[in-house]
C-alpha positions in Angstrom: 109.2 99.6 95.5 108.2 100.8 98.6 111.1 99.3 101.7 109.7 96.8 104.0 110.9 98.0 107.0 110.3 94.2 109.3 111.9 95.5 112.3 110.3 98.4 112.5 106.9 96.9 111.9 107.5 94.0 114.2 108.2 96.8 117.1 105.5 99.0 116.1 103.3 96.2 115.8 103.6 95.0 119.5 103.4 98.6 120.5 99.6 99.1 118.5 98.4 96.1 120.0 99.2 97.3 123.7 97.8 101.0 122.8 94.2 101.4 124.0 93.6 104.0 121.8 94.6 102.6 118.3 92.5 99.0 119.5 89.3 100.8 120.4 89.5 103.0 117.2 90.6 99.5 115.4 87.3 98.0 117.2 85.5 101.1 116.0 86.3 101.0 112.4 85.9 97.4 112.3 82.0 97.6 113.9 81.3 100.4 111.5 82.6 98.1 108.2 80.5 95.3 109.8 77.6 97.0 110.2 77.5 98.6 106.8 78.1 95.4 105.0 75.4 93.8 106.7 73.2 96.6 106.1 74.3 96.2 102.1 73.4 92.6 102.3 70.0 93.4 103.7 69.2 95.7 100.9 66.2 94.2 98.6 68.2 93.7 95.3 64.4 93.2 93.7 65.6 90.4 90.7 69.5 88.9 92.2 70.5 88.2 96.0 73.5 89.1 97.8 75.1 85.7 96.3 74.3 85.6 93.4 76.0 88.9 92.8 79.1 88.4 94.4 79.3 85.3 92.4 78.6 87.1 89.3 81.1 89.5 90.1 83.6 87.0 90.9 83.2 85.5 87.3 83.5 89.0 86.0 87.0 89.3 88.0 88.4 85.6 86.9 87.2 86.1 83.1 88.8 89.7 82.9 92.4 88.7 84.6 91.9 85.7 82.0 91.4 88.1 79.0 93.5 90.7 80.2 95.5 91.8 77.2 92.3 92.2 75.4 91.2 94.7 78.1 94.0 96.5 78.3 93.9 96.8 74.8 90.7 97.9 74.4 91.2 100.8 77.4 94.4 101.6 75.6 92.3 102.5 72.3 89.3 103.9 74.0 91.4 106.1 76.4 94.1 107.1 73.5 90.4 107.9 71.2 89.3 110.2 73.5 92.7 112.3 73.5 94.6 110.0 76.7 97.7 109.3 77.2 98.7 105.5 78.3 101.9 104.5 79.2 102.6 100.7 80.1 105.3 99.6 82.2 106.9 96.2 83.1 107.8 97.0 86.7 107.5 99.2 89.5 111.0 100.8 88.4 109.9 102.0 84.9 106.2 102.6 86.0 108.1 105.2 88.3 110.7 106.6 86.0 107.9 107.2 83.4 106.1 109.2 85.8 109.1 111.1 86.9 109.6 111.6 83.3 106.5 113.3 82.1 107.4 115.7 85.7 110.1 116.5 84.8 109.0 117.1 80.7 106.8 119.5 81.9 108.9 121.1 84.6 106.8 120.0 87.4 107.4 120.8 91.4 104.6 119.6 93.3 102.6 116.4 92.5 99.2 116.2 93.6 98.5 112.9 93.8 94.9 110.9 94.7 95.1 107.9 97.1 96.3 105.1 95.4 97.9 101.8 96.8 99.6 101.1 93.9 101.6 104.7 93.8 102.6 103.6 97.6 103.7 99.5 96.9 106.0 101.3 93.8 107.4 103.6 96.6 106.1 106.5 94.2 106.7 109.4 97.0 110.3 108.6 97.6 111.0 108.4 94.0 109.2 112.2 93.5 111.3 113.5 96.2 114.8 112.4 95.0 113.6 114.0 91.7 113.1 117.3 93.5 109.4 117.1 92.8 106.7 117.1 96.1 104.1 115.0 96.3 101.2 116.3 97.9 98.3 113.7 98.9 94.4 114.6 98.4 93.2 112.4 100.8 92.9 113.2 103.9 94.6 110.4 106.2 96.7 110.0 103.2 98.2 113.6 103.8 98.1 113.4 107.6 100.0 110.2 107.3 102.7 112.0 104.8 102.7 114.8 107.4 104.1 112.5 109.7 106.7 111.0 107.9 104.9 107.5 108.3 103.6 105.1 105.4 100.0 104.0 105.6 98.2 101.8 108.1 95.4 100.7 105.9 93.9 101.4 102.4 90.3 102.1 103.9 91.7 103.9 107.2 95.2 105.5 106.5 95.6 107.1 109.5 94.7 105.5 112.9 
């Protein structure tokens, strides 16, 4: 699990919000999401508005959480039909340890790892390291954050 670090936040927290630079590029990002989702909305979905589908998709999201052994079965099957591997875990603990697991099977130093929120809340990195294995980020405020020695400031915009 990745280590809340409230202090630290609290103090960095106050510092970001008196930094000119981090609120105009905050201001920046924020105006740029804006815009593009009201460019999305304007978009002429020909036979369902903007509503409609984010209604749909919310009844999508509430039946599959409601059904969700079923799903996870069936991507279990399809994945393990198609030559996959799946691996289930009950926590962040054994999701980790079966990861550094399969590493350490198959004598691996260096993981190259996509951006993922989830690797980051099971405090995936730190785990990787005290196995002796590097984790290397793809993306690219991902990596400069890692670089740094800090943990991400947002899932859309890493590094700020």
């Amino acid at each position: 699990m990745a280590k809340v670090k409230s202090a630290a936040f609290k103090k960095a927290s106050a510092r970001a919000v008196r930094d000119e630079g981090i609120q105009h590029a905050l201001t920046h990002v924020m105006d740029h999401f804006t815009e593009a989702r009201a460019e999305a909305i304007a978009i002429d979905y020909s036979d369902e508005s903007w509503e409609a589908m984010r209604t749909r998709a919310a009844a999508i999201k509430a039946h599959t959480i409601g059904n969700l052994d079923y799903y996870l079965d069936l991507a279990d099957r399809s994945v393990r039909r198609n030559g996959g591997h799946v691996h289930f875990a009950d926590d962040a603990a054994a999701a980790t340890q079966i990861v550094i697991d399969i590493a350490k099977r198959h004598g691996v130093k260096r993981a190259i790892k996509s951006k993922s929120m989830v690797s980051e809340e099971m405090g995936l990195n730190d785990a990787l390291e005290r196995a002796g294995i590097e984790p290397v980020e793809t993306d690219l405020g991902e990596y400069i954050i890692q670089l740094a020695g800090e943990t991400p400031f947002h899932i859309i915009a890493p590094a700020m």
